[in-house]
N, C-alpha and C positions, 0 to 999 in steps of 0.2 A: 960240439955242443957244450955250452956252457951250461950246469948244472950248480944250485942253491938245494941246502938242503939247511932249512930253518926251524925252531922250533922253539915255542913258551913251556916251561915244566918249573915248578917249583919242588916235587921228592926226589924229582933226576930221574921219573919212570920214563918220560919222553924226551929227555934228553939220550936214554938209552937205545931206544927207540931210534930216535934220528941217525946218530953213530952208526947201528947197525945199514941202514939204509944208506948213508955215505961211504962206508965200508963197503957196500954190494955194487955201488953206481961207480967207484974208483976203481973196483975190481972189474969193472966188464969196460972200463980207458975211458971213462969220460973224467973230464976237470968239473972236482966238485967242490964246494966250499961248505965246511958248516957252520951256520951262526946263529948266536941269540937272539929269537925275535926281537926283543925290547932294543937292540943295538941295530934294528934296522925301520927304517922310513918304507913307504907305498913305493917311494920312486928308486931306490936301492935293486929292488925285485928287477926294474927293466933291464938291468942288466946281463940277467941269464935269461936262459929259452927254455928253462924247465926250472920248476920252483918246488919242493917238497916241502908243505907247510904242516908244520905238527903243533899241538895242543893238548893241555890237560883237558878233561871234560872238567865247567864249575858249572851248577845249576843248569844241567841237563843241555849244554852245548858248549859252543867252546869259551876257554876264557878270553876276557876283557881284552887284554892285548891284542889275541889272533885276532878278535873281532873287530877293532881299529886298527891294526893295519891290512886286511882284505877288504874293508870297508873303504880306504884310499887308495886303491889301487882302480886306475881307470883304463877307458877302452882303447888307449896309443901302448898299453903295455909291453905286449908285443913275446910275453911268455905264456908256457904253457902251466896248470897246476893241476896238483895231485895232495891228497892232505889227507894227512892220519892224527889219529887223537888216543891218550891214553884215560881209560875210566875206570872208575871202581865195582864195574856190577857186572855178571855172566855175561861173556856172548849171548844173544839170545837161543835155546835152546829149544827141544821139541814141545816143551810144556806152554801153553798158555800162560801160564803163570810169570816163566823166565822169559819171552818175549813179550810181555804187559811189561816188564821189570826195566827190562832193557830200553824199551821206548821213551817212558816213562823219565828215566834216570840218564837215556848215555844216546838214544836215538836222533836227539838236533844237531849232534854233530856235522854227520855226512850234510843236512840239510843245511847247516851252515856256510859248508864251505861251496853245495849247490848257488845257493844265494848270492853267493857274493863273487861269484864265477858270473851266475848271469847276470847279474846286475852292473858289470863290470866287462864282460862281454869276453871275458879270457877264459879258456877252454880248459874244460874241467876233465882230468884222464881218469881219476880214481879215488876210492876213500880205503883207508886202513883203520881197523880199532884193535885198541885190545887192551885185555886187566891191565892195572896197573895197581900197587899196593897205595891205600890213602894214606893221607896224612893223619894226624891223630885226632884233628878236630872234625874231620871228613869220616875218620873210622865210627867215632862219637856220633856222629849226627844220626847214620846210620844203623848203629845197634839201637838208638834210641826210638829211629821213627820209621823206619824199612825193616828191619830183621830184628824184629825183641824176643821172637821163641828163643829161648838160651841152646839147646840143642842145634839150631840151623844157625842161630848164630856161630854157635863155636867151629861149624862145616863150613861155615863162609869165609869166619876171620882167617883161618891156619889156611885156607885155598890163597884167598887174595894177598894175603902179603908175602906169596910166594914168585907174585910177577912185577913187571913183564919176566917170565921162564923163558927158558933155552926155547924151546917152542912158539914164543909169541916173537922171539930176538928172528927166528926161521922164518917164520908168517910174514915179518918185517921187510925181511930180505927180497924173500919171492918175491912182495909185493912191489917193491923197487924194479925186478927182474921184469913183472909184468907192465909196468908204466914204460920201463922202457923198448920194453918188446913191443908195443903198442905205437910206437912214435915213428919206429923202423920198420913199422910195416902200411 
């Protein structure tokens, strides 16, 4: 089985992200390749039978790029896909509040790459999320217009620019463990 493990990131949080996950898919002997999204076309993908598609979250789904190239990809493709995305807001948590947040903010991802699976008729195994530290206009936005209390702010900023953590890099992995356990059974 030939194995793609792709990915758009502008901080390097999903670039770290993909690494980990081709790191886990090399380690259990399949041929993986990792590449820059923007260095790859719709027709590129047909090449492997399993495709790990990753993305920053921008404006509450995925960015621009992942979204034209999953957008040309049609129903002769003949892989399977799995897509993770790196965001800057909690997992959503037991509160109301942090699943409003997470919807809100980092939630069209999964739905994204649902859409573009069915619309495209290629089979969709799984979605992965997790923190990733913003950038500095993304951190701005957000003290400015999501978290202005300065106390939750300062609980947020020193959490999030501590990932993706050795824990999300684990999360990553497994996640690859499970797409491909999934394939094999």
């Amino acid at each position: 089985m030939q194995v793609l493990v792709t990915y758009f990131s502008q901080t390097g949080n999903t670039r770290r992200v993909a690494e980990a996950i081709r790191e886990e898919v090399s380690a259990r002997g399949f041929a993986c390749a990792l590449r820059d999204l923007t260095e790859l076309t719709p027709s590129d993908l047909a090449d492997y039978d399993l495709v790990f598609v990753g993305s920053a979250c921008h404006s509450a789904s995925l960015a621009e790029p992942a979204l034209k190239l999953l957008e040309g990809v049609n129903s002769s493709a003949g892989f399977t896909l799995a897509g993770f995305a790196t965001h800057s807001v909690a997992p959503p948590g037991s509160s109301v509040g942090s699943r409003t947040l997470y919807e809100k903010w980092a939630g069209n991802c999964r739905l994204a790459f649902e859409k573009a699976c069915e619309n495209s008729s290629v089979g969709f195994l799984g979605y992965f999320g997790c923190q990733g530290a913003p950038s500095p206009p993304i951190e701005e936005f957000i003290h400015q217009t999501i978290i202005t209390d300065p106390n939750e702010w300062e609980e947020y900023v020193t959490s999030v620019r501590s990932h993706p953590d050795a824990a999300d890099i684990a999360s990553a992995k497994q996640f690859a463990v499970n797409i491909l356990d999934s394939i094999s059974t």
